[in-house]
N, C-alpha and C positions, 0 to 999 in steps of 0.2 A: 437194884438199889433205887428207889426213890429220890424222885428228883425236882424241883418248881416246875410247873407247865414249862414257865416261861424258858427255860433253860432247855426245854426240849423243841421250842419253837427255832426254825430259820426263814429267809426271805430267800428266795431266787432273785437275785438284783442283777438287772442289766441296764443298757444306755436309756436314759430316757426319750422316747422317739418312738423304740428301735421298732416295738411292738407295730404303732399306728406307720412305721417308713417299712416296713416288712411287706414284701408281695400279697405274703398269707393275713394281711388286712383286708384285702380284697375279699376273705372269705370269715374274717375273722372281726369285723364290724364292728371294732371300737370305736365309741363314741369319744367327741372333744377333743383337748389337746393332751397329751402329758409331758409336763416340763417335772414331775418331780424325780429325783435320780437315787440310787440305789440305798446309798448313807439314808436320805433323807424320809425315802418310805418306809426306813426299816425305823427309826423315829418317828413314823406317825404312826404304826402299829404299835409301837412297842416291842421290836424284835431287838433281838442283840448278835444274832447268830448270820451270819450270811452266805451264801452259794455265790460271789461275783461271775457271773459267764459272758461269755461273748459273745454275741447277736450281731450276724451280719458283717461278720466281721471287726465291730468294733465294740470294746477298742484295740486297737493294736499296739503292740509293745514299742515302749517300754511301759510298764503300768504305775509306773509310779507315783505319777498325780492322782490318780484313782484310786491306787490303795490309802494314799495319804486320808482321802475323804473317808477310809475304814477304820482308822486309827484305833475309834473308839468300842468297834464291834471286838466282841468277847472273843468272837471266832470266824475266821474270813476260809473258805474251799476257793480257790483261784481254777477257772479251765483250764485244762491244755487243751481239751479238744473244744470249739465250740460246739453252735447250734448248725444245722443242716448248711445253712446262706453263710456258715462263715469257711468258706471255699479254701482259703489259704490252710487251714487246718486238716485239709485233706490229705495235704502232703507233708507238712510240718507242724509238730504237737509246740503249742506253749509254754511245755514245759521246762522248757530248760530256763525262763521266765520268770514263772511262777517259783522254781529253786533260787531263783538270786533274788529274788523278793523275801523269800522266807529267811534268809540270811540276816536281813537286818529288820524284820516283821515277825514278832513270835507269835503274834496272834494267828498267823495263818497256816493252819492244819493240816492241809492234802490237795489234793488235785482233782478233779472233774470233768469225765469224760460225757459230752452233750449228744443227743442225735446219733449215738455211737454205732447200732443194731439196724437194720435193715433187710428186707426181703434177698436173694440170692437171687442173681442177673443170670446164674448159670449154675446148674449141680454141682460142681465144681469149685464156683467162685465163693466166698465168706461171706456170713454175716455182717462181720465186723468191718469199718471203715480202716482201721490197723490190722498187721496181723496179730497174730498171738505172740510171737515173738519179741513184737513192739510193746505189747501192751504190757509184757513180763516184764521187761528193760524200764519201762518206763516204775511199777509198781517197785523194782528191783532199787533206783534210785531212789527214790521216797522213801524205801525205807531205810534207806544207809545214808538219808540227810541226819548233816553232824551236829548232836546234841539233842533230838527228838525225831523220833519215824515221825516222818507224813505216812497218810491215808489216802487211794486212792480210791471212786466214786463213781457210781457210772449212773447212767441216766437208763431206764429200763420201763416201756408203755406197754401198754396191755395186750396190743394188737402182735408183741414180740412176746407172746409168755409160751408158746410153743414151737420156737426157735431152736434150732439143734445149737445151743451156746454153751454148753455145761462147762467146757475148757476155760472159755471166754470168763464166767461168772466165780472161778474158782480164786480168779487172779483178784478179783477187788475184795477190796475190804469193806465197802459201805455200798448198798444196793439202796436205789431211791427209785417206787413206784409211778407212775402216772400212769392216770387215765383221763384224755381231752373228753369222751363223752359219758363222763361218772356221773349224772344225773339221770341219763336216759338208760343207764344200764347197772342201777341199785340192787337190782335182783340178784345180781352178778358179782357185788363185793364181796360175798366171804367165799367163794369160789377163789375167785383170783387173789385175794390173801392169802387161802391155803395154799395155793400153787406156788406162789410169792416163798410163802414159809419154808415149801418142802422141798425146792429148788438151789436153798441158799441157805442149807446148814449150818450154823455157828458163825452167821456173817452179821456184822448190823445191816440193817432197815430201817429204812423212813417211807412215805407218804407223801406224794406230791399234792398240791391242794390249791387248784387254778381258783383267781378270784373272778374272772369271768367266763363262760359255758365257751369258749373256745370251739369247742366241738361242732357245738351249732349255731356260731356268730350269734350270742343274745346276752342279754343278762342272768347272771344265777340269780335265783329267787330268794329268800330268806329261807323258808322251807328247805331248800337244797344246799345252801352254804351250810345249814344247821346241821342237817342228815351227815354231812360230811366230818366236819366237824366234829361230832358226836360220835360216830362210828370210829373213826381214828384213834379218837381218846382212847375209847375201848380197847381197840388193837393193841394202845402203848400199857390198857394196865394188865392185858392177858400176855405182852411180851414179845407180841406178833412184830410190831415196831417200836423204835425206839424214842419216833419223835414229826413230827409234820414241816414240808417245806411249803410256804405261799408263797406263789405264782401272780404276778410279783410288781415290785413298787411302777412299773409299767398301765399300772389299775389303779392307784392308791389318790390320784387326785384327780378322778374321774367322775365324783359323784354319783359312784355303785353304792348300792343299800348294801350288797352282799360285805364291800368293803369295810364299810362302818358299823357290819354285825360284827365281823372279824374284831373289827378293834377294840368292839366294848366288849368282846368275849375274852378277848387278852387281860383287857385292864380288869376284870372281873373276877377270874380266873387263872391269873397268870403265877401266882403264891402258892394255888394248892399244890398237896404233893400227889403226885401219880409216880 
């Protein structure tokens, strides 16, 4: 079914900092400061949909003032699990959290698992930072939250697409793509779409879509935010995904071109139907 772009758009919103206070700034060479925060970039795009995660740990529960600032977003995904640095989530998921938020927040849809997949320390040892068992229990609850299923979400990069996870990937319901170095390996998108597609039968899909080259600490150029952009679209009218995440208000008052292509492609764009 057809839908507004705009409606198919979300932000990945995290602390604002978190990015430039992150070790991986060292390699990740963001320029200036960013004081703007999650609500705020997802208003200066134009988004209404948001992925809140947790970076670094922070913030940490209870999320209450933080959600408060999502009030006005259509649709909030809360992590249980953070990003990689948020270390407490190694041993204990957010989610029992992110369920008592949803309690009195109807806006807030499911849960999101960050940084989840990982190479194997030993034959033996998992992918997964949870087991499989955990990660049931966890989807098991969400969906017998009372009065609407939540969806659970997981975060899945390029460098994991031939990951023995089939178990793992059965259990969510929402699979979101990333690739940190998707500029320098164009050649390589409908490869890994189709893999994407043909790994995650009758699951929805989204598209991650970093506003700065992350991969190789620089600027995205207009040229490559557009390539991106553009290709995505396509993906949502062939069916491939269902919609794009930008990476994230962590960029958005930073004085990127790539940023302020993004936003007049929104405000431009954001009506039609795909």
């Amino acid at each position: 079914m057809k839908r507004k772009l705009k409606d198919r758009l979300w932000l990945w919103g995290q602390s604002a900092g978190s990015h430039h206070g992150s070790a991986g700034n060292q390699v990740w060479k963001l320029p200036g400061v960013n004081r703007m925060e999650a609500a705020e970039g997802a208003a200066y795009l134009g988004i209404e949909r948001m992925c809140r995660v947790v970076m670094g740990g922070q913030p940490q529960p209870p999320f209450d003032a933080e959600q408060e600032r999502l009030a006005g977003m259509k649709e909030v995904i809360w992590s249980a699990v953070g990003d990689s640095g948020s270390v407490r989530n190694n041993a204990t998921s957010d989610l029992g959290e992110v369920l008592r938020l949803a309690q009195t927040n109807p806006n807030i849809s499911g849960a999101v698992l960050d940084d989840f997949f990982r190479a194997k320390a030993t034959p033996e040892s998992s992918h997964g930072r949870y087991s499989l068992e955990s990660v049931q229990s966890m989807s098991d609850q969400l969906r017998a939250f009372p009065g609407r299923p939540l969806d659970l979400w997981i975060v899945w990069y390029k460098e994991e697409l031939d990951f023995d996870i089939a178990d793992y990937l059965k259990i969510f319901d929402v699979i979101t793509f990333w690739n940190m170095l998707a500029p320098a390996q164009q050649a390589e998108w409908e490869a890994d779409i189709a893999k994407v597609v043909t790994r995650t039968p009758g699951k929805r899909r989204l598209a991650g879509c970093y506003l700065w080259n992350y991969g190789e600490g620089k600027p995205l150029s207009i040229h490559e935010i557009r390539a991106q952009c553009e290709t995505y679209l396509k993906w949502i009218r062939r069916g491939d995904i269902e919609g794009i995440i930008f990476c994230s208000n962590c960029c958005t008052d930073l004085g990127l071109e790539a940023v302020e292509w993004v936003r007049q492609w929104i405000c431009e764009y954001g009506e039609e139907l795909v």
